[in-house]
C-alpha positions in Angstrom: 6.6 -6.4 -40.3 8.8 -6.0 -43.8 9.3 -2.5 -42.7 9.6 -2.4 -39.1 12.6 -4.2 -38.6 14.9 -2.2 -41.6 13.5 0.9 -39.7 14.7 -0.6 -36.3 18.2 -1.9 -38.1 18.3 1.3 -39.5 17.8 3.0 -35.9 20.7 0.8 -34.1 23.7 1.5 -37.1 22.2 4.4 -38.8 22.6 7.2 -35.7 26.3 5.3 -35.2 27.3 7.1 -38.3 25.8 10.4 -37.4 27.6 9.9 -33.8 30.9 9.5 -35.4 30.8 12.4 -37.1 29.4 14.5 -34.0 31.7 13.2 -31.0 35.3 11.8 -30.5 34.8 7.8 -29.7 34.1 6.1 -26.2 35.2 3.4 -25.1 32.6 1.1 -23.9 33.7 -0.4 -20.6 32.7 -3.3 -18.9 32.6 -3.7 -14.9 34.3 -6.4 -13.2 35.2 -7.7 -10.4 36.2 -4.7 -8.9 32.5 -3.8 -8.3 30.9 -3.0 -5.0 28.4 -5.3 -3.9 26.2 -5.5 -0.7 24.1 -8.4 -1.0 26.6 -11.2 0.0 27.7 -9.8 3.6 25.1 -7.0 4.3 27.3 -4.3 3.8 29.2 -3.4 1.4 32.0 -5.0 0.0 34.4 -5.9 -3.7 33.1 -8.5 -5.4 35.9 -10.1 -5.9 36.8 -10.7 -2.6 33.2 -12.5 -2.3 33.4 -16.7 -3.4 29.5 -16.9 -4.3 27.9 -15.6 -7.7 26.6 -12.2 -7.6 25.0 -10.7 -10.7 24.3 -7.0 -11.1 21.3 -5.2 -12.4 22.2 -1.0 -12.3 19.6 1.4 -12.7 21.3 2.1 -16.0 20.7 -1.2 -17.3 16.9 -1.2 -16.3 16.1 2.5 -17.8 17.8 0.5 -21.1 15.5 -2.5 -20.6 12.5 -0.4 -20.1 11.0 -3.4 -18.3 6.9 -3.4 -17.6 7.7 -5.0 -14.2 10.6 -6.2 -11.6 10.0 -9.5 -12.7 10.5 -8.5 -16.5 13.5 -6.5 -16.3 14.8 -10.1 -13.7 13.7 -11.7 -17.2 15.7 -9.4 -19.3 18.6 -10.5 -17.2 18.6 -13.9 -19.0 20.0 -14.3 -15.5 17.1 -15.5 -13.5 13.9 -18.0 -14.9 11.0 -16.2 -14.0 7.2 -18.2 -14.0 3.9 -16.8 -14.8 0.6 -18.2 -14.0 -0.8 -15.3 -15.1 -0.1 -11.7 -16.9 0.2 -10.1 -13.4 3.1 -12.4 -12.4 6.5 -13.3 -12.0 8.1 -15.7 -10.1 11.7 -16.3 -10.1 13.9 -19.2 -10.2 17.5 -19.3 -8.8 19.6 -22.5 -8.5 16.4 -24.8 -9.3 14.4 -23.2 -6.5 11.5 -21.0 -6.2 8.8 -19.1 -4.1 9.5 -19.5 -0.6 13.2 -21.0 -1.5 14.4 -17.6 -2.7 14.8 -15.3 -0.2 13.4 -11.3 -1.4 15.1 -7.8 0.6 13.9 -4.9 -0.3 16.6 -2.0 1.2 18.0 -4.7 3.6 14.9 -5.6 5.2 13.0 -9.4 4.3 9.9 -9.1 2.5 9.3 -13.3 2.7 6.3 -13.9 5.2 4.5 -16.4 6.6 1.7 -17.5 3.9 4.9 -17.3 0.9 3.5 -20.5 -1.0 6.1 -23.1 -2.3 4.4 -23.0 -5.4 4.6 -20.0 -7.5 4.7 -16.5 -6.0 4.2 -13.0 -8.0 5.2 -10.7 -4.7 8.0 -9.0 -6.5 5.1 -7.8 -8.0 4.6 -4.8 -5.3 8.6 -3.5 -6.4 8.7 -0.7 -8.8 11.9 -1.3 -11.1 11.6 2.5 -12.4 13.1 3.7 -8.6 15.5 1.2 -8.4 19.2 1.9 -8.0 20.2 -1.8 -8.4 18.9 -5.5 -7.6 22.1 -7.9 -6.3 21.0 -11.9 -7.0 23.2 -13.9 -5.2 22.6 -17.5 -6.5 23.1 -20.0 -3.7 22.4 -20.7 -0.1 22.5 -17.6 1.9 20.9 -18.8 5.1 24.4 -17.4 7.3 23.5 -14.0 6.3 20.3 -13.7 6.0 18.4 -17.0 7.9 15.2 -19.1 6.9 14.3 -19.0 2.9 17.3 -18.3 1.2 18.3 -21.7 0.0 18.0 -20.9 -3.9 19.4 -17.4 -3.2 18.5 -13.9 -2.2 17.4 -11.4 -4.5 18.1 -8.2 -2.8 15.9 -4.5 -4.3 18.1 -1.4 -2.8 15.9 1.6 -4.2 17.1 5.3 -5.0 18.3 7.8 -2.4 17.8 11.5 -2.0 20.5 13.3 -3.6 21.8 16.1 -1.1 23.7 19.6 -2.2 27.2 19.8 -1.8 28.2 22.7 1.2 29.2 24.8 -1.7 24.9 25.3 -2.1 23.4 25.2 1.1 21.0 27.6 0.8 19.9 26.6 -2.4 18.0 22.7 -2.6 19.4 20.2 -5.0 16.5 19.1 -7.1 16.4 16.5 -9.7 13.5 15.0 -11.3 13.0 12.0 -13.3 9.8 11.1 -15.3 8.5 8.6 -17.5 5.5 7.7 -20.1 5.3 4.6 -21.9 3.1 3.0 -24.4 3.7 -0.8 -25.3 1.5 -2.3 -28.1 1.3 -6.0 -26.8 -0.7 -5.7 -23.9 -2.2 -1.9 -24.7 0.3 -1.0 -21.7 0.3 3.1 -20.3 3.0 3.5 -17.5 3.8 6.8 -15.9 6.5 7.7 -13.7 7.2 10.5 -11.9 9.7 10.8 -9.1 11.6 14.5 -7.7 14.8 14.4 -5.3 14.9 17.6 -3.0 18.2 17.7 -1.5 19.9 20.3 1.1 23.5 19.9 2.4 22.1 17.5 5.4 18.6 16.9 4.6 16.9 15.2 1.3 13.4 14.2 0.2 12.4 11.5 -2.5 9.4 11.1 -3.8 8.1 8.1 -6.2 5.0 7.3 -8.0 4.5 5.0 -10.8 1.1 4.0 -12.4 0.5 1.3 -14.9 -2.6 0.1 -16.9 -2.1 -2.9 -19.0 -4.7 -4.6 -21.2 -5.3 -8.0 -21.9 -2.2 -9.4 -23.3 -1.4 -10.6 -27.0 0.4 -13.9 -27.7 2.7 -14.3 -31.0 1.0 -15.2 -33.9 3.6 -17.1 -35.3 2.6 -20.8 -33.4 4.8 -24.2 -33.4 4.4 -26.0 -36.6 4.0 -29.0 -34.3 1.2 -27.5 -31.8 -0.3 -24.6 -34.3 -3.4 -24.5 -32.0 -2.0 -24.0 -28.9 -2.3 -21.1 -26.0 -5.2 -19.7 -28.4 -7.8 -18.2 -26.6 -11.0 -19.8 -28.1 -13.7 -18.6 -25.7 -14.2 -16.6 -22.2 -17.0 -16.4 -19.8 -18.9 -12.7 -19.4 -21.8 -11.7 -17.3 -24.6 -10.7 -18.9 -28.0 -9.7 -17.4 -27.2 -11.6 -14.4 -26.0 -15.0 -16.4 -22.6 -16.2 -17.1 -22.4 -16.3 -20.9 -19.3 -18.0 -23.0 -18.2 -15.8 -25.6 -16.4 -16.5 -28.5 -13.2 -15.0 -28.9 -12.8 -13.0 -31.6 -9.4 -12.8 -31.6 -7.7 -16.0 -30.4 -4.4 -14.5 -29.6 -5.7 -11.8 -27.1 -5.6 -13.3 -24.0 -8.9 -12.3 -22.5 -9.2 -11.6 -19.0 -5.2 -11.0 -18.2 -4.9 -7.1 -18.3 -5.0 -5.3 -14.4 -3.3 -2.1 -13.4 -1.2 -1.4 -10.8 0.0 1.4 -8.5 3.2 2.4 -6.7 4.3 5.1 -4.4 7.5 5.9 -2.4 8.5 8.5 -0.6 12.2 8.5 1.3 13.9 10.9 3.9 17.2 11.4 4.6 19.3 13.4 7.5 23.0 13.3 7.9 24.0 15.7 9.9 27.6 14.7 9.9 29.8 12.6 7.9 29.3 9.7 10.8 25.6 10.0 11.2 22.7 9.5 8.6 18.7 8.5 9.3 16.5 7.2 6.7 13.0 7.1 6.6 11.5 4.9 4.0 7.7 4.5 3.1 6.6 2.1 0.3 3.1 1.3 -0.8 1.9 -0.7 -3.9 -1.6 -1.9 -4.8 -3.0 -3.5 -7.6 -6.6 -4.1 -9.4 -8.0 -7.2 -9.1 -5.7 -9.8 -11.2 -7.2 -12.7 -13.1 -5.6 -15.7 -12.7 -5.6 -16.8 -16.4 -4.5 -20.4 -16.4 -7.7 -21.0 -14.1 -10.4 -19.6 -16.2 -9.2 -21.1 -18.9 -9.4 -24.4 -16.9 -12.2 -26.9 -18.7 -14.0 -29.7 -17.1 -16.4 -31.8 -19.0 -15.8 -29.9 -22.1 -17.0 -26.6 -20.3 -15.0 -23.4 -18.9 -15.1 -24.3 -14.8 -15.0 -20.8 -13.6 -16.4 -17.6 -14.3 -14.4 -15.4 -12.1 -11.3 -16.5 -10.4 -9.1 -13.5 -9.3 -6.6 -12.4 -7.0 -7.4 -9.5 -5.0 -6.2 -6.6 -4.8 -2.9 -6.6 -3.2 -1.4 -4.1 -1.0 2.0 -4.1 0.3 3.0 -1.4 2.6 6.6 -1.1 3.8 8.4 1.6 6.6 11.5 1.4 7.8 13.6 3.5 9.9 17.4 3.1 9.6 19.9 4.5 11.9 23.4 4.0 10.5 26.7 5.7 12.1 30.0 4.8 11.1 32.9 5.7 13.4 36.0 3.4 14.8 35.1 2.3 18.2 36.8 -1.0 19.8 33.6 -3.1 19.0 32.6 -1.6 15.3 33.4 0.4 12.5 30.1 0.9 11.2 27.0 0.2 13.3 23.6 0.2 11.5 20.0 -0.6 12.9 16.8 -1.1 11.1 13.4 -1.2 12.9 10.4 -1.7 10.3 6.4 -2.6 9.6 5.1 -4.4 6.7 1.6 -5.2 6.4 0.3 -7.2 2.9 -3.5 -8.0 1.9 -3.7 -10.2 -0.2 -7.2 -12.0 -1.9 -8.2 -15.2 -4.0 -12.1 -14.7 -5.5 -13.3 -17.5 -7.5 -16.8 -17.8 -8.4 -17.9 -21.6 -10.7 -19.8 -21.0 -13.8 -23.1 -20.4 -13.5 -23.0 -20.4 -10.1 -24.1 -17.1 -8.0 -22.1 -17.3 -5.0 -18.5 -16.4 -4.7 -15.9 -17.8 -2.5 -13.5 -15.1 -0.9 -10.9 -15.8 0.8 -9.1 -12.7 2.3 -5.5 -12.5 4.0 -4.1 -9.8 6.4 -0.5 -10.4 7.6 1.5 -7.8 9.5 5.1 -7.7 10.0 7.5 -6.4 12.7 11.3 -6.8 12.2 14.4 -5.4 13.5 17.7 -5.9 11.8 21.5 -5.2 13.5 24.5 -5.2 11.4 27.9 -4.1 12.6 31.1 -4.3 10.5 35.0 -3.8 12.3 38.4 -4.0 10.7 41.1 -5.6 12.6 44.5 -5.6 9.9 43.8 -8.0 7.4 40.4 -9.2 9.2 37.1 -8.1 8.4 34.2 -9.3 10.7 30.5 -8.5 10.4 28.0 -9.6 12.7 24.3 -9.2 13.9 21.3 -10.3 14.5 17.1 -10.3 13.2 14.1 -10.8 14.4 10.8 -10.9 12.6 7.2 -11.5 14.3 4.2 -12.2 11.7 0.6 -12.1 12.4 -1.4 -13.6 10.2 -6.1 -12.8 9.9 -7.4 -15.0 7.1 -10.9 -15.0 6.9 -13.6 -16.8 4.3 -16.9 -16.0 3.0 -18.8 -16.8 0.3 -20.9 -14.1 -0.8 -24.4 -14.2 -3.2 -23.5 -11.6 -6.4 -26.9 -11.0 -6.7 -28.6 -10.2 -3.6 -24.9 -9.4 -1.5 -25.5 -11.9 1.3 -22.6 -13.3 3.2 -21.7 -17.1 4.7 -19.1 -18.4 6.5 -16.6 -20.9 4.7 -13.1 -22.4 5.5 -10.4 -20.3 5.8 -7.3 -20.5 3.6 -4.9 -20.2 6.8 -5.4 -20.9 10.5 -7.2 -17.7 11.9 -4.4 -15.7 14.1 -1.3 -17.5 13.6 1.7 -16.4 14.2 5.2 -17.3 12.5 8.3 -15.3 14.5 12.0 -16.1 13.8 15.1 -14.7 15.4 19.1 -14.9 14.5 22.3 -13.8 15.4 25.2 -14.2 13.1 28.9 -13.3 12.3 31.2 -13.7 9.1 34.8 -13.2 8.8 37.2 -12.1 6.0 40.9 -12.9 5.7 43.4 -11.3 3.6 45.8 -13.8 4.2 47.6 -12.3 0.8 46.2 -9.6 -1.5 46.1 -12.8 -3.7 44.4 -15.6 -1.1 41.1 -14.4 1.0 39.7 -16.9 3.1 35.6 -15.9 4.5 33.7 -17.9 6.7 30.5 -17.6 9.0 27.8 -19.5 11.3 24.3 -18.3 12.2 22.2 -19.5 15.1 18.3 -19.2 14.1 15.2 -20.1 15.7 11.4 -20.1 14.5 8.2 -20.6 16.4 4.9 -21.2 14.4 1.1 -21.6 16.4 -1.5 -22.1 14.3 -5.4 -23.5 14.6 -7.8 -24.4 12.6 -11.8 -23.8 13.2 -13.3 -27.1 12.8 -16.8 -26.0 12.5 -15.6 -25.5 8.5 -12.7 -27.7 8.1 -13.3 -31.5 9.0 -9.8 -32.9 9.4 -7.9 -34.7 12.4 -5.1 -31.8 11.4 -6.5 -28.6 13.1 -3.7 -27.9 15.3 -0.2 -26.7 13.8 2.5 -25.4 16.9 5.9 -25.7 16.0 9.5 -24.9 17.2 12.8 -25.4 15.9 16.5 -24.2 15.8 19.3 -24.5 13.1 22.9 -23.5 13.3 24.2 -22.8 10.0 27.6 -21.7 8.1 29.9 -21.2 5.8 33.6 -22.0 4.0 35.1 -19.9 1.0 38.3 -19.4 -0.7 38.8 -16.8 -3.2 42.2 -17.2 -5.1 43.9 -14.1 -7.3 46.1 -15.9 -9.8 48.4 -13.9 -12.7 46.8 -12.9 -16.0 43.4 -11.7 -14.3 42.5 -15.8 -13.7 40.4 -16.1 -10.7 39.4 -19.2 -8.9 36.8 -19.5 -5.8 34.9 -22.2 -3.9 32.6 -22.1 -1.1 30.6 -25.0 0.9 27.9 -23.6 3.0 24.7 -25.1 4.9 21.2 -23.5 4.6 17.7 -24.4 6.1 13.9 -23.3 5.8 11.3 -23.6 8.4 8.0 -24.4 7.3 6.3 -21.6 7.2 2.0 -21.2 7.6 1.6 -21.8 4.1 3.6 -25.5 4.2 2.1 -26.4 7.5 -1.2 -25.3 7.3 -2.7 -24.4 4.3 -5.6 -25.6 2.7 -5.9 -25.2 -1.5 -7.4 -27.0 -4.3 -4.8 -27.7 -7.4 -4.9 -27.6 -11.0 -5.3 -31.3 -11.2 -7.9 -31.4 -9.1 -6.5 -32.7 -5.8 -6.5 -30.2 -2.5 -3.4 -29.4 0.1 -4.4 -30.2 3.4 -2.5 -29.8 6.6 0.6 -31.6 7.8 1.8 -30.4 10.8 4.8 -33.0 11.2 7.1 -31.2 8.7 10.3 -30.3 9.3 12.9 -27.7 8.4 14.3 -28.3 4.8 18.1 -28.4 5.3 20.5 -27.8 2.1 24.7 -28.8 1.9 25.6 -26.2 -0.7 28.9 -26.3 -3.3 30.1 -23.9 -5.3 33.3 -23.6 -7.9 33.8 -20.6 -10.3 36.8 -20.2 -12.6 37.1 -16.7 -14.0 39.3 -14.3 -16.2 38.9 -10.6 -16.0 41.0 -8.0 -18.1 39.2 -4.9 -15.6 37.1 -2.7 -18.2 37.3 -4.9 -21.0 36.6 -8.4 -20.2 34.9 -10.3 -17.8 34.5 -14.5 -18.4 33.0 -17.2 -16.2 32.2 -20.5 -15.7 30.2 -21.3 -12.4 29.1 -24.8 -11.4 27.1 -25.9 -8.2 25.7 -28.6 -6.6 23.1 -29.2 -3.7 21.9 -31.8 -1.1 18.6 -31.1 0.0 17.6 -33.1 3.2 13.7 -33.5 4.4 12.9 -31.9 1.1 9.4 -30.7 1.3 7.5 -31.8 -1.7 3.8 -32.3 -2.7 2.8 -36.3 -2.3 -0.2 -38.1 -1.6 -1.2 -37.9 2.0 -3.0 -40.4 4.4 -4.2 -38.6 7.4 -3.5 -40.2 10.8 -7.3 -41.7 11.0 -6.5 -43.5 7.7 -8.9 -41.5 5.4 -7.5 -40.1 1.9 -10.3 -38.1 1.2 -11.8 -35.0 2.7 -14.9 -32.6 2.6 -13.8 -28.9 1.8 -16.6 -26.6 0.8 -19.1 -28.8 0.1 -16.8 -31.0 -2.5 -15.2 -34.3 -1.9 -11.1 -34.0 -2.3 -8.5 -36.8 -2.7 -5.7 -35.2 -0.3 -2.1 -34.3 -0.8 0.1 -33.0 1.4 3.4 -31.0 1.7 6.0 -33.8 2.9 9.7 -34.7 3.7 11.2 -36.4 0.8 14.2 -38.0 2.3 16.9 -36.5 -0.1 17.1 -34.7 -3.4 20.0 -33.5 -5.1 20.3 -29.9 -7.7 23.4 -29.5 -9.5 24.4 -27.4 -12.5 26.5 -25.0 -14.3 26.3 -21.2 -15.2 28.4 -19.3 -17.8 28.7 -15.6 -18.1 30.7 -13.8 -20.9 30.7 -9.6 -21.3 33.5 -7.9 -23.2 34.1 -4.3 -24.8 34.7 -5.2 -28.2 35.9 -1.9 -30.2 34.8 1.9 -29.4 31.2 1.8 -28.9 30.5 -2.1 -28.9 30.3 -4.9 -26.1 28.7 -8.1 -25.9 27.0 -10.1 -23.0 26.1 -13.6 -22.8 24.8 -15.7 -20.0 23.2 -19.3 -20.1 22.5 -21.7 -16.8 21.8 -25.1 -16.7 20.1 -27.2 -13.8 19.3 -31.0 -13.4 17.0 -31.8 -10.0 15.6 -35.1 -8.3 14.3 -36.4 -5.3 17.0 -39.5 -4.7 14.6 -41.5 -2.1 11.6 -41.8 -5.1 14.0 -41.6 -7.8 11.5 -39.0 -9.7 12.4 -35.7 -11.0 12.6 -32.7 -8.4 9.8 -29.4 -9.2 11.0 -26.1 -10.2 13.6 -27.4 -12.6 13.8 -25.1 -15.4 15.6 -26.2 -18.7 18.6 -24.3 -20.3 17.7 -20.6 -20.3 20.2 -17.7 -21.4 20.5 -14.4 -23.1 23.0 -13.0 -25.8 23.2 -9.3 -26.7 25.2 -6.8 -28.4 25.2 -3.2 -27.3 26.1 0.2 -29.0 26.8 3.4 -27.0 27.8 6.4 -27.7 27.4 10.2 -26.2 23.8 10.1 -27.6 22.8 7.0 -28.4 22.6 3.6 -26.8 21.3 0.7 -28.5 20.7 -2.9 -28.0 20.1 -6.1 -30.0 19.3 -9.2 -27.9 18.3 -12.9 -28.0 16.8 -14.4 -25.3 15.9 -18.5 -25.1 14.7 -21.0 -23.1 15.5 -24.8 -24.0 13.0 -28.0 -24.2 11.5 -30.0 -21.2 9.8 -33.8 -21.8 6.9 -35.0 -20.0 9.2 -37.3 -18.1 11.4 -34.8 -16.7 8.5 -33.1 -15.0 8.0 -33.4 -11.1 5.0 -35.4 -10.4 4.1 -33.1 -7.7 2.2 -30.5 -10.1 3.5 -27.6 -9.6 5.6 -27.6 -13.2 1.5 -27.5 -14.4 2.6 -29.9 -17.0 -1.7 -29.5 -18.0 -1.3 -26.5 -18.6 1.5 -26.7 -21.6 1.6 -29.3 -24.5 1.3 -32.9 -24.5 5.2 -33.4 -24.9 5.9 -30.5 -22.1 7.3 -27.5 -22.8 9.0 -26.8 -25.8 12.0 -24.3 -26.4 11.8 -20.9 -27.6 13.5 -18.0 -28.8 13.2 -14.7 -29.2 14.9 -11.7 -30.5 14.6 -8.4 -29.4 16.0 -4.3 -30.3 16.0 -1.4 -27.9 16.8 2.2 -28.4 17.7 5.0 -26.4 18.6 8.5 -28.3 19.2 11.2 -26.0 17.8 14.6 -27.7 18.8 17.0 -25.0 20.2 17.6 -22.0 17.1 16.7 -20.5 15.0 14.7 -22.9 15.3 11.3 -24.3 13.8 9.3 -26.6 13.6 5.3 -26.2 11.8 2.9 -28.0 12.1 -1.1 -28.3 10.6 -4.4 -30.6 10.8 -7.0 -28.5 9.3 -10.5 -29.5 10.2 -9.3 -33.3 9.7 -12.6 -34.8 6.0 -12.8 -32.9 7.0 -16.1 -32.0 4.1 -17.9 -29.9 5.3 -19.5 -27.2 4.5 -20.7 -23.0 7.6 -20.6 -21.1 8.4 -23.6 -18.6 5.8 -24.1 -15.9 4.1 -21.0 -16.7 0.0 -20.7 -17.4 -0.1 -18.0 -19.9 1.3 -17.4 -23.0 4.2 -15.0 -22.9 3.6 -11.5 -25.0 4.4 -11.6 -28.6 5.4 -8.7 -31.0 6.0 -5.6 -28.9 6.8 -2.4 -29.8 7.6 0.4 -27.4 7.7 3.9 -26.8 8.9 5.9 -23.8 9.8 9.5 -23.5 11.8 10.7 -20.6 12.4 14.1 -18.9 15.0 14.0 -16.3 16.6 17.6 -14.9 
């Protein structure tokens, strides 16, 4: 460690003084307000014009990051809390909501569905940040735009286009390739990357694949003076000749049974065969080796590890979309674009008790239609942009427990009703008014409907709650104010409504909890409805500085929270699998209330230098129990300073999470308050150095330390430790 990090200091100022004698100086710049964004209104449009946060990630900013994972490089954001539950997981946290609060587009189409749990949710997973060309978070209620689930805010994944030839070469393709390999030291990780653009003057081809194999991960072994035992691995459970056997670990900070591998695969076509016209074709597919779920198998009971497999599935996400845009002034549009698609996700939980030869499976199939019309017209110094979705989900969930020793197969209760559907529909329209290059007003409603029909088999689920149909409507919209004033000041509110419907996995699920208890059914719940306020004071000098303070505040009416349930025939038990269960339920809270404040600070400094800095606050509780609301993460943030020059771009970083006590955790659960220390979760920091030297034209070198201090730590609510000292090398071809 003495010498690592004088090499890596050496590495960030030690090429700046070859650079300067190489190259004439750049000016670092930084981009503002004057960026175009697409995630706010569906198509594009300047960010300054928008009254809502929007942060950035570019493409350039990931290849930097070098991230193992969509969720990582949100991490690297400092931007976005992101939970893990286990190594092969991420889920993020926007505006103190998670899971099925945040809304997830992947190249404008929703990849939410119906089982997305309220808990914690890892389906960002199934992206691959090395084809992206940019992720938009817009932090806030976004339900106008974009309907049911955005209440904490969308998160919206556009990926890389074909590049076509100019006319000048139309007989000759375009072709650029891009290609990674990557070796990480914490968790063993091998990532390849491959993806080639064949363009002609009006056709293009892009194809993607990226494979990853990651090892169990490491934790820091530098621990908390206070808690110098903790997230050490002591034992795991292996089978061997047809027994469950506890090992001894012998090495407490690997993380046994975390590693899995994962695959990715995208392949895009594009036509234009005028300047008005262009069709895109877009396949996706991800899948993923079965991924332990760590915090459970290192669950105890009685002194003892409880399981001796527990697993998610493989899951596979494919994606195709078909998207028709054309953009020519007619009387009722500008731009016209339509968007027809098919998902369809598997998704598995396999958990098997210690010593115990039969494993319970529980296997989901859910496949999505959708069809998405946006339509954008200029009228003077209005701007509307209307449309309208509709989505139709079908969801097969099937259980079984199956003998590992001789293969035979039973029946058992199924995670979801058998067959359900979950289908919403909405039309919308937003308006922008210049009503001076310094004063734009926006505003917008939506109209949204969702239908749910779901049924439980009660020959393995014993409950008065087998049947689950639903219906409901919400009209939804929005107020905002953008105000220019001298000096590059900028000041912009918005109020804006937002809902959820309950989706298959609130109404009907059935799942046992860390603590012991298990979600049953409650078909009485009703759409979660949010009263959303924004302020944001801002000064840009365009290039150079960018500063801004951010505060918001929610309402959240019929809440749905995890409570104690009493099912209509009294009873606060139940029989599920042969075990007997006290019940909980999702529930309406009457009211609960999120407010907070965001800052966010980037400036050139001199010649090659800038700096970045971001830190968010939040503060949640259910007002009618007066306890604190879930998903509240504390103070997070990042700090960095970058170098770039013609050659070279380097970057030292700090990221940081604060402290949460016991008594600011949600009593609900989720927060998995057992699975950190006795006084919750305690702060962090760490500090981090990436490199990127470009040796050729085509070839670059990039390597990183991140975790340098090998601090050992467990961010909030999360079930594994997070990856300590971990160094990285990547080489890159790109022609």
């Amino acid at each position: 460690m003495k010498k690592t990090i004088p090499f890596l200091f050496a590495t960030l100022f030690g090429f700046e003084q070859a650079q300067a004698q190489n190259s004439q100086p750049d000016t670092l710049r930084v981009i503002g307000l004057s960026e175009v964004v697409v995630s706010a209104n569906r198509v594009q449009e300047r960010k300054a014009d928008i009254p809502q946060q929007i942060d950035v990630l570019r493409a350039a900013q990931i290849r930097l990051q070098n991230p193992m994972t969509t969720a990582d490089a949100l991490i690297n954001t400092g931007q976005v809390f992101v939970q893990k539950s286990q190594f092969g997981g991420g889920s993020p946290v926007i505006r103190g909501f998670e899971a099925n609060k945040i809304l997830l587009v992947v190249d404008g189409v929703r990849m939410n569905n119906a089982i997305y749990r309220a808990g914690h949710l890892q389906n960002i997973l199934s992206t691959d940040a090395n084809v992206m060309d940019r992720i938009e978070v817009l932090s806030g209620a976004g339900s106008v735009l974009y309907g049911t689930d955005a209440l904490g805010g969308v998160i919206s994944i556009l990926t890389k286009n074909p590049l076509l030839a100019d006319s000048t070469s139309a007989t000759q393709p375009r072709v650029h390739t891009n290609n990674l390999l990557r070796y990480g030291t914490a968790a063993k990780e091998k990532t390849a990357h491959t993806d080639i653009s064949l363009g002609w003057e009006k056709f293009g081809s892009l194809t993607s694949i990226t494979a990853s194999d990651f090892d169990d991960l490491r934790k820091g072994r530098r621990p908390y003076k206070s808690f110098p035992s903790f997230g050490e691995n002591l034992r795991y459970v292996e089978r061997q000749d047809g027994k469950d056997v506890v090992v001894p670990n012998d090495n407490v900070n690997i993380q046994r049974q975390s590693g899995y591998r994962q695959l990715s695969v995208l392949q895009k076509f594009l036509y234009r065969p005028s300047a008005t016209q262009q069709h895109t074709l877009n396949v996706q597919y991800s899948t993923t080796s079965d991924v332990p779920r760590y915090d459970r198998l290192q669950e105890y009971r009685n002194g003892n590890l409880r399981f001796a497999e527990w697993n998610y599935g493989p899951e596979k996400r494919f994606f195709a979309s078909y998207q028709f845009q054309y953009s020519r002034p007619t009387r009722f549009f500008d731009m016209v674009r339509l968007t027809p698609a098919v998902q369809k996700v598997n998704e598995s939980r396999l958990s098997r008790a210690f010593g115990n030869v039969n494993r319970d499976e529980n296997l989901e199939e859910v496949k999505i239609g959708s069809l998405n019309l946006d339509l954008f017209k200029q009228i003077g110094k209005h701007e509307l942009r209307y449309g309208a979705e509709a989505t139709h989900n079908k969801v097969e969930s099937t259980g079984r427990r199956v003998n590992i020793d001789t293969g035979a197969s039973t029946g058992i209760a199924t995670r979801y009703p058998n067959g359900s559907t979950y289908a919403t529909q909405g039309v919308y329209a937003s308006h922008n008014w210049e009503i001076t290059p310094q004063l734009i007003l926006s505003d917008g409603l939506r109209f949204s409907a969702v239908q749910l029909k779901a049924n439980f088999n009660p020959e393995f689920f014993k409950s008065s709650l087998l049947n689950s149909d639903q219906e409901s409507s919400s009209l939804n919209g929005n107020l905002g104010l953008v105000w220019m004033l001298p000096a590059g000041f900028r000041v912009s509110g918005l109020l804006s409504t937002g809902f959820r419907n309950p989706n298959l996995d609130d109404v009907s699920k059935t799942f046992e909890q860390n603590n012991g208890t298990l979600i049953v059914p409650n078909p009485n719940l009703k759409p979660e409805q949010i009263f959303y306020r924004e302020a944001e004071l801002s000064n840009t000098i365009e290039g150079k500085l960018h500063v801004a303070v951010t505060g918001f505040y929610s309402t959240l009416t019929d809440a749905i929270v995890v409570r104690p349930f009493t099912a209509p025939d009294g009873s606060t038990t139940t029989v599920y699998n042969g075990q007997n269960f006290t019940t909980v339920a999702n529930t309406n809270a009457n009211k609960a209330r999120i407010y907070g404040v965001s800052g966010r600070f980037n400036a050139a400094l001199f010649n090659h230098w800038s700096a970045q800095a971001t830190a968010t606050y939040t503060n949640g509780r259910v007002l009618s129990t007066d306890v604190p609301l879930d998903h509240i993460p504390p103070i997070y943030g990042r700090g960095a300073i970058t170098y770039k020059d013609r050659k070279l771009t380097a970057e030292a970083s700090m990221l940081f999470n604060g402290r949460k006590g016991v008594a600011d955790y949600s009593p609900s659960g989720e927060d998995n308050l057992i699975q950190n220390t006795p006084v919750g979760a305690l702060g962090w920091q760490t500090f981090n150095l990436r490199t990127t030297y470009q040796v050729t034209k085509g070839w670059s070198v990039q390597s990183g330390l991140e975790n340098i201090l090998d601090q050992s730590y467990r961010p909030f609510a999360s079930g594994i430790n997070a990856a300590g000292r971990n160094f990285y090398l990547a080489v890159r071809f790109e022609h």
